[in-house]
C-alpha positions in Angstrom: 91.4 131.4 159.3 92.7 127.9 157.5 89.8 126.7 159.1 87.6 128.5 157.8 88.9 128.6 154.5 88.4 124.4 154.3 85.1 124.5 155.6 84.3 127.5 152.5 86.3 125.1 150.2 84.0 121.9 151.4 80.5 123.5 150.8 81.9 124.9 147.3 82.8 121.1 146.3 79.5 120.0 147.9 77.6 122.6 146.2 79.9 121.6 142.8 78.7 117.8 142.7 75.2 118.4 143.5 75.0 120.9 140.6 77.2 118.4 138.5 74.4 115.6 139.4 71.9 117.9 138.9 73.1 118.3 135.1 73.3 114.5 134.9 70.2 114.1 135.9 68.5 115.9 133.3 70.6 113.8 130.7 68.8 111.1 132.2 65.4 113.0 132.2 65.1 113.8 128.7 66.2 110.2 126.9 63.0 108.9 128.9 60.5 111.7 128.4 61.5 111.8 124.5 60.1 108.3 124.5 57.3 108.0 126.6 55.9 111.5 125.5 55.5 110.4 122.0 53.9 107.7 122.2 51.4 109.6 124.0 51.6 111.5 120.3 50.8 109.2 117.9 47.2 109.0 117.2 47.4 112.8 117.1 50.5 112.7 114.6 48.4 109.9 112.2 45.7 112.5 112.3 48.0 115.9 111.4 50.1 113.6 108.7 46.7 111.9 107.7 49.1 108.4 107.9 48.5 105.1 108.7 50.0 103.6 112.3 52.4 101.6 110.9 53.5 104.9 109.0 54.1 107.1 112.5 55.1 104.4 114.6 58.3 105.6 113.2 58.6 108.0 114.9 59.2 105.9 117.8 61.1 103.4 116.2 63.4 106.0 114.8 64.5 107.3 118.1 64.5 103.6 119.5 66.8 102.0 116.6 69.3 105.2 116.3 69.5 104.6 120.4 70.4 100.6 120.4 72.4 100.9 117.5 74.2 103.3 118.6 74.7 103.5 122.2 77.8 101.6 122.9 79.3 103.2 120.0 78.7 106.3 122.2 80.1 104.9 125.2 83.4 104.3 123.4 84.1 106.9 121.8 83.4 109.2 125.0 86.5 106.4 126.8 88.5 108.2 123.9 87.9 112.2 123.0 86.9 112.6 126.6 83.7 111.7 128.3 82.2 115.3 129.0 83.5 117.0 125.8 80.8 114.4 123.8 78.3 114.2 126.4 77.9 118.3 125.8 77.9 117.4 122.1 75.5 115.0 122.7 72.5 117.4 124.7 73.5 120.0 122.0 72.2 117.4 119.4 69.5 116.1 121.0 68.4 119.5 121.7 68.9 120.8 118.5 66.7 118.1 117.1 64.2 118.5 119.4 64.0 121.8 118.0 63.7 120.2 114.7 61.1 118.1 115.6 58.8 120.9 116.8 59.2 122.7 113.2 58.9 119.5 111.3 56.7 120.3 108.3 56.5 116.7 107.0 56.7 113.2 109.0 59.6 111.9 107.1 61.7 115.4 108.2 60.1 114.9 111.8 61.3 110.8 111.9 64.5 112.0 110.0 64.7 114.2 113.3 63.8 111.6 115.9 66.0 109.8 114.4 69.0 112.7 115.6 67.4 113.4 118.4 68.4 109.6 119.5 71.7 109.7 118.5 71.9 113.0 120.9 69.8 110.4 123.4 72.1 107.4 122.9 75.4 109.5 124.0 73.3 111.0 126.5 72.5 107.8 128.1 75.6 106.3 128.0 78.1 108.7 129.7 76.0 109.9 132.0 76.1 107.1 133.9 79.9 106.7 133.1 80.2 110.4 134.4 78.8 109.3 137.7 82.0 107.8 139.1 84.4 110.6 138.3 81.1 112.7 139.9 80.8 111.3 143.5 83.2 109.6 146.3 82.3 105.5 145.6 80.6 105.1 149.1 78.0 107.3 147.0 77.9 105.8 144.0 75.1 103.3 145.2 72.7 106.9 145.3 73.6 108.6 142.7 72.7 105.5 140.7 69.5 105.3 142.6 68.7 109.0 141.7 69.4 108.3 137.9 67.1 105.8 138.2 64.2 107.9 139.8 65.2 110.2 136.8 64.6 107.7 134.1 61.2 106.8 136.0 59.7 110.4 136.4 60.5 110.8 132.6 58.6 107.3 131.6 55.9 108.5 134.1 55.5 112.2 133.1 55.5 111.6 129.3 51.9 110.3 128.9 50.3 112.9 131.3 52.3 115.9 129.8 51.7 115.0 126.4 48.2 115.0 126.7 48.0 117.8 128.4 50.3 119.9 126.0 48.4 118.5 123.0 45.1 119.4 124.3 46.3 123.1 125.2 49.6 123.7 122.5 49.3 121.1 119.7 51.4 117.8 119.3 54.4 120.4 118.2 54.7 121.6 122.5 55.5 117.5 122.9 58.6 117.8 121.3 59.6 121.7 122.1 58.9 120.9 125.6 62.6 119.2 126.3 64.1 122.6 124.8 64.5 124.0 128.3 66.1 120.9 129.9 68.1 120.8 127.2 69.7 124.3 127.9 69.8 124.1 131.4 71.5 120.9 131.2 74.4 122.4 128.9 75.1 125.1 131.1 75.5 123.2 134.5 77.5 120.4 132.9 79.6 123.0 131.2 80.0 125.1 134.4 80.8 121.9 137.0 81.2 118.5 135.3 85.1 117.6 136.0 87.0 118.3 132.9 88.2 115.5 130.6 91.9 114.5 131.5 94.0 114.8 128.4 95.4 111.6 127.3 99.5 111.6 125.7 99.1 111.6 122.0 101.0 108.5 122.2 98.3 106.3 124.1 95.3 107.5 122.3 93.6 104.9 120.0 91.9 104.9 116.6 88.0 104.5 117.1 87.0 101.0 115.9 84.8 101.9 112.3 84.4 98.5 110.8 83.3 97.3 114.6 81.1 100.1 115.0 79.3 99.8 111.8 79.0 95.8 111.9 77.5 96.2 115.5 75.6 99.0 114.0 73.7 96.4 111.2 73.6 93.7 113.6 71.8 95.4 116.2 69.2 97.3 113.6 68.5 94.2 112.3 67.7 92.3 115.9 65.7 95.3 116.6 63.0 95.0 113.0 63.3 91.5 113.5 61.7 92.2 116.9 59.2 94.7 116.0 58.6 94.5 112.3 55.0 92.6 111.8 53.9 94.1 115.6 54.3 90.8 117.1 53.8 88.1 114.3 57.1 86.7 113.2 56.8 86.1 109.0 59.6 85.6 106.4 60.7 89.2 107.3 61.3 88.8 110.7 63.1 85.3 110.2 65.6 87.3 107.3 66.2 89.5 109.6 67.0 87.6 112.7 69.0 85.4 110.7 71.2 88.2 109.2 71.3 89.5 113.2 72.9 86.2 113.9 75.3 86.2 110.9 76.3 90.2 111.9 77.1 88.7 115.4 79.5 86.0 114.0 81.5 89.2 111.7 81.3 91.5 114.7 83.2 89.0 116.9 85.7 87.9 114.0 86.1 91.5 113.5 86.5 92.5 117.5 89.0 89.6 117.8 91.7 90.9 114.9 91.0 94.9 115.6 94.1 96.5 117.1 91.5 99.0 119.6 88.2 97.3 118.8 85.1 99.3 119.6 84.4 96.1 122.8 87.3 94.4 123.8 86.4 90.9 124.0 88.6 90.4 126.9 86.2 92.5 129.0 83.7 89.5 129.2 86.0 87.5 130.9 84.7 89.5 134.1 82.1 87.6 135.9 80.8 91.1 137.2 80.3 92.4 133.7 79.5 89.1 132.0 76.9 88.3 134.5 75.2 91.8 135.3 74.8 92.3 131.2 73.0 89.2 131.2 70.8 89.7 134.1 69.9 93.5 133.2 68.5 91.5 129.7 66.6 89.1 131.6 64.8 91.3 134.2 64.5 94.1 131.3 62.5 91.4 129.5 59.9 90.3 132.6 59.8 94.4 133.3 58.2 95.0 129.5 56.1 91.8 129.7 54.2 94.4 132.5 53.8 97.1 129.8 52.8 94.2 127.3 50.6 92.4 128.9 48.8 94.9 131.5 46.2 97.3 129.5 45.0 94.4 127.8 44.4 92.3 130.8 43.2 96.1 132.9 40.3 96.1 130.1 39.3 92.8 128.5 39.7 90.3 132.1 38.8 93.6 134.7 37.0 95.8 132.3 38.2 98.7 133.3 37.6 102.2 131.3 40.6 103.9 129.2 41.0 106.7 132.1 41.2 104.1 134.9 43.5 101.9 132.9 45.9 104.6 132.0 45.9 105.4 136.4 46.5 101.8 137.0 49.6 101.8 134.4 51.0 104.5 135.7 51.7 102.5 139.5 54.4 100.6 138.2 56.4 103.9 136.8 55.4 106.3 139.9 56.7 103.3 142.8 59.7 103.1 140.5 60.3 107.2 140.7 59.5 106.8 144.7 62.2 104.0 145.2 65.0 105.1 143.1 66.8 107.0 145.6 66.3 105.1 148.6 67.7 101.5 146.3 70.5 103.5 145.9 71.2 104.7 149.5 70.6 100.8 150.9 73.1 99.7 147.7 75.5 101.7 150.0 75.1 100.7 152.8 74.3 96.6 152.3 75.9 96.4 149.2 75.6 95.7 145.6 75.2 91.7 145.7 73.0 91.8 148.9 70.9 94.5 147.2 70.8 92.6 143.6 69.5 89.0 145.3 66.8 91.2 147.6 66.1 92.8 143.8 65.5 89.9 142.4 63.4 88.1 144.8 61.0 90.7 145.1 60.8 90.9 141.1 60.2 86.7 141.3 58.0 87.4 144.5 55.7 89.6 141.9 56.1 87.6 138.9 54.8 84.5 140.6 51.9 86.3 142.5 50.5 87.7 139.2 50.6 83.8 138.0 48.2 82.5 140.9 46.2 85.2 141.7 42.8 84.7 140.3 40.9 87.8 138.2 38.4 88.0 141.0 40.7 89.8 143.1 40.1 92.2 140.9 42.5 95.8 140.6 44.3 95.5 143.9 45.4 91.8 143.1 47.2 93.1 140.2 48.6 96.2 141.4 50.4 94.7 144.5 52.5 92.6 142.5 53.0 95.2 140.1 54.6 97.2 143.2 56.8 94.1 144.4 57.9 93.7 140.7 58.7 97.2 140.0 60.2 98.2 143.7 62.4 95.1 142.9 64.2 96.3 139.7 64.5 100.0 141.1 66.8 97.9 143.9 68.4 95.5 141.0 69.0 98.4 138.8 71.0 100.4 141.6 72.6 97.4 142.6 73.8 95.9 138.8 74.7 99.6 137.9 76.7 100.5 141.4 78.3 96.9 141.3 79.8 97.0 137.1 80.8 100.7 137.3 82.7 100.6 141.0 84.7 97.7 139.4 85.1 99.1 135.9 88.4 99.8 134.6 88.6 103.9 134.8 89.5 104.3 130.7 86.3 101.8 129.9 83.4 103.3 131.8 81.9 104.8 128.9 81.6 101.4 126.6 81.1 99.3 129.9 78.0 101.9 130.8 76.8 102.3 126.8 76.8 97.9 127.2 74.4 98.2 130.3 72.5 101.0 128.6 72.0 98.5 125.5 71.5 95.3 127.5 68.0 97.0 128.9 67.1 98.2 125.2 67.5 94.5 123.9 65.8 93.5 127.4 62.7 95.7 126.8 63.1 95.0 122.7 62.7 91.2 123.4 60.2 90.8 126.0 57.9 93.1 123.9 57.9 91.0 121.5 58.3 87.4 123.1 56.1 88.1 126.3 53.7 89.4 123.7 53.8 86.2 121.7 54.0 83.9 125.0 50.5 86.3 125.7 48.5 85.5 122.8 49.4 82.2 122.5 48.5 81.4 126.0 45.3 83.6 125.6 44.5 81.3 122.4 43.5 84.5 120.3 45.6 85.9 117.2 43.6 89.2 118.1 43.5 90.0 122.1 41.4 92.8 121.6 38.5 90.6 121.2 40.0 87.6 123.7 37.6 86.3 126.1 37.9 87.9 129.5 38.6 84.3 131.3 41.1 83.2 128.2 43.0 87.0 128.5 43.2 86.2 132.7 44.5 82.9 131.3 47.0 84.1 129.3 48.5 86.4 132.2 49.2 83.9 134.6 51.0 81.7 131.9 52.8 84.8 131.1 54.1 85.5 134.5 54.9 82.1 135.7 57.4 81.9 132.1 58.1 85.7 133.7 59.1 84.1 137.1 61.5 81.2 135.8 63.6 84.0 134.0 63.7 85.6 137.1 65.2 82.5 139.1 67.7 82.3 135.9 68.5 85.6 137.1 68.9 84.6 140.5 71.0 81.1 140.0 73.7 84.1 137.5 73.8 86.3 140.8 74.6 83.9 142.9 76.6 81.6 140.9 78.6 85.5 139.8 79.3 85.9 143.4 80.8 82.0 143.8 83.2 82.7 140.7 84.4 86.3 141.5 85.3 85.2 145.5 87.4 82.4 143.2 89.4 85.2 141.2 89.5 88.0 144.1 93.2 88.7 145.0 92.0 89.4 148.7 89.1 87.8 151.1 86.0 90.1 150.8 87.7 92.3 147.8 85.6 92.7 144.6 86.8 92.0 141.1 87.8 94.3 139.0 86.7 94.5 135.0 90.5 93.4 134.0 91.5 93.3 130.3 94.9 91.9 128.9 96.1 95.1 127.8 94.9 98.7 127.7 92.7 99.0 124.8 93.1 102.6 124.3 97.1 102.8 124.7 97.4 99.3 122.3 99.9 98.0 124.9 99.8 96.1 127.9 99.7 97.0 131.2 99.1 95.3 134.7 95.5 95.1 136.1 94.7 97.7 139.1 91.3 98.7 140.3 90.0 102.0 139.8 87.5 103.7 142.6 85.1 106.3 142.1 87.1 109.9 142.7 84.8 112.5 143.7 84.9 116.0 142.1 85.9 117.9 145.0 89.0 115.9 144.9 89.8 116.1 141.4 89.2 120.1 141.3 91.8 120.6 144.9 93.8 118.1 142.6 
């Protein structure tokens, strides 16, 4: 009869964390599909609106800028009010607004909601991944990871083909109405069986970090015009702006360093994991975008291929990404984060430096095979950075250490859009690659890819140098570091360092 009863008790917790990921998962979805899907919108919005592009490009840049700016905010705050209490305040928002974009009646209402919609997205982004490790036992965490991954990529992937399919049959409104049902399904199961928020003494709770929050806010708005004000051309503008970016950086850390519970804990850097992982998810982020840059340009000037056959070739890099999400994760747990991240990272290299010698002649299957050792690569670096900073994370920071990994990719894909574009055209010798010669826009590719490939080995010397200095700081042979701070930022007083595993829901419900 006890028997029994465990065995009912284990399939109920089983049944709880695969419902509980299934709800994650769809906070994953949705960020992804909001983005991808319009795009796919945009010539069909300038028509409706009767605007110019640079006038409905805002609605992507809206919902890009609300995200970055915001995200780590997001990620802190969730460390103090409790991480599923926001992250249901979050997928209400971003549904809500998705609403609102659907019943826009005006383009500045509908960027004015895009622009909600990614603050719902930004909170979204960051806790789900946070969430994960009071989700699933830490020998999992490596494929839970790997299925938020596939998430993201099936939400890139699907947006292009489901918003043209829903414009042609429903109007450009469906694109945005279409994430209502996610939406809802996604409060209910994370409601019903995402573990509920600890309460915290009254005593240890901290103040949320306003000045911090707003400087960061400024500095990171003003990094991300910089980047894509001009589409590409830097001008006075973008110099201003880049300059005030720089200047915001300098107050943020001044700021950070004299707040009593700042907003990121400075400390926190002192982590090689952390310090490292942030700066290689930037890196490969950038050589990941230079794909999405560089590719339809190359697909139809240097191969000439048709629209149709361009957007089928495009779409490899997204749908390998979906297929190997899962399966990164699973080998994360059972090689390792640091095997998994060097493997990662030399197929991303492998692919980078292929594109750079292989000649156009080779025609569409010389470019896609790299395009599946580059992408396959970062589905197994992602898994790996992710499993390796949030296993070692302190348990009160998850959510601003997860809202920092969330925002080093946006900078990452930020950045290389706009310097692998500039490294593009400038190797291509054309201001205008639309009307590039075929042989100068092949040119320009290879050049591309090889500057591509030497970030990568940057990327590799970090991992492997990361791994040298955290055997140096381990307390035990084989042990990995974990994210240590000083103090506890949230209780404002010190305490000693101790590592934090994943707990897994099952245990925290019997608990």
């Amino acid at each position: 009869m006890i028997a029994e009863r465990e065995r009912h008790e284990g399939s109920e917790g089983t049944r709880s964390v695969r419902l509980a990921l299934a709800s994650l998962s769809l906070s994953m979805l949705m960020p992804s599909l909001a983005t991808s899907i319009a795009n796919a919108g945009l010539p069909t919005l300038a028509f409706e609106f009767t605007a110019s592009f640079q006038e409905v490009q805002w609605v992507v840049l809206a919902y890009l800028l609300a995200i970055t700016t915001t995200i780590v905010s997001a990620g802190r705050l969730g460390d103090i009010v409790g991480r599923r209490r926001l992250l249901l305040a979050g997928t209400g928002l971003f549904t809500v607004a998705s609403l609102l974009c659907g019943l826009a009646p005006t383009l500045s209402l509908l960027i004015a909601a895009r622009a909600a919609q990614g603050l719902g997205a930004a909170i979204m982004m960051a806790l789900t991944v946070a969430l994960i490790g009071e989700t699933v036992p830490k020998a999992k965490t490596g494929s839970a990871m790997g299925l938020l991954g596939t998430m993201s990529a099936i939400g890139t992937t699907l947006g292009p083909l489901l918003g043209g399919v829903l414009i042609a049959g429903f109007g450009w409104r469906s694109i945005f109405l279409v994430t209502l049902p996610p939406g809802i399904l996604s409060l209910v199961l994370a409601h019903r069986y995402l573990p509920v928020d600890r309460p915290r003494p009254t005593t240890s709770r901290a103040h949320f970090d306003g000045p911090g929050t707003l400087l960061l806010g400024l500095t990171l708005a003003a990094y991300v015009l910089a980047m894509t004000a001009g589409r590409g051309r830097f001008g006075s503008l973008n110099t201003s702006l880049l300059v005030a970016a720089v200047v915001g950086i300098g107050l943020f850390l001044r700021a950070e360093a004299r707040a009593a519970s700042p907003l990121i804990p400075l400390t926190m850097f002192r982590s090689p994991v952390l310090s490292s992982s942030l700066t290689m998810s930037t890196l490969v982020s950038s050589v990941l975008m230079a794909t999405l840059v560089v590719g339809p340009f190359y697909l139809s000037r240097a191969l000439g291929l048709e629209a149709a056959l361009v957007g089928v070739v495009l779409s490899v890099g997204p749908l390998v990404a979906a297929v190997t999400g899962i399966p990164a994760g699973r080998i994360v747990d059972r090689l390792g984060a640091h095997r998994v991240t060097v493997v990662g990272l030399g197929c991303v290299a492998a692919g980078c430096f292929a594109l750079s010698v292989t000649p156009a002649r080779f025609g569409i299957a010389g470019y896609i095979a790299p395009i599946v050792a580059i992408t396959a690569g970062y589905a197994l670096f992602q898994a790996a950075n992710n499993t390796a900073v949030m296993t070692n994370s302190n348990q009160d920071q998850r959510g601003v250490v997860s809202g920092l990994l969330s925002l080093s990719r946006n900078l990452g894909l930020i950045t290389g859009a706009s310097v692998m574009g500039a490294v593009f055209a400038s190797a291509s010798g054309s201001a205008d690659i639309s009307t590039a010669r075929p042989e100068d826009v092949a040119a320009g590719l290879r050049i591309t890819f090889a500057a591509a490939s030497m970030l990568t080995v940057v990327a590799l010397a970090i991992a492997v140098g990361s791994r040298a200095r955290s055997r140096t700081t381990s307390h035990g042979e084989g042990s990995s570091p974990t994210i240590r701070f000083t103090g506890d930022p949230l209780a404002g007083s010190p305490r000693r360092p101790s590592a934090h595993g994943a707990e897994s829901l099952s245990a925290r419900r019997a608990s």
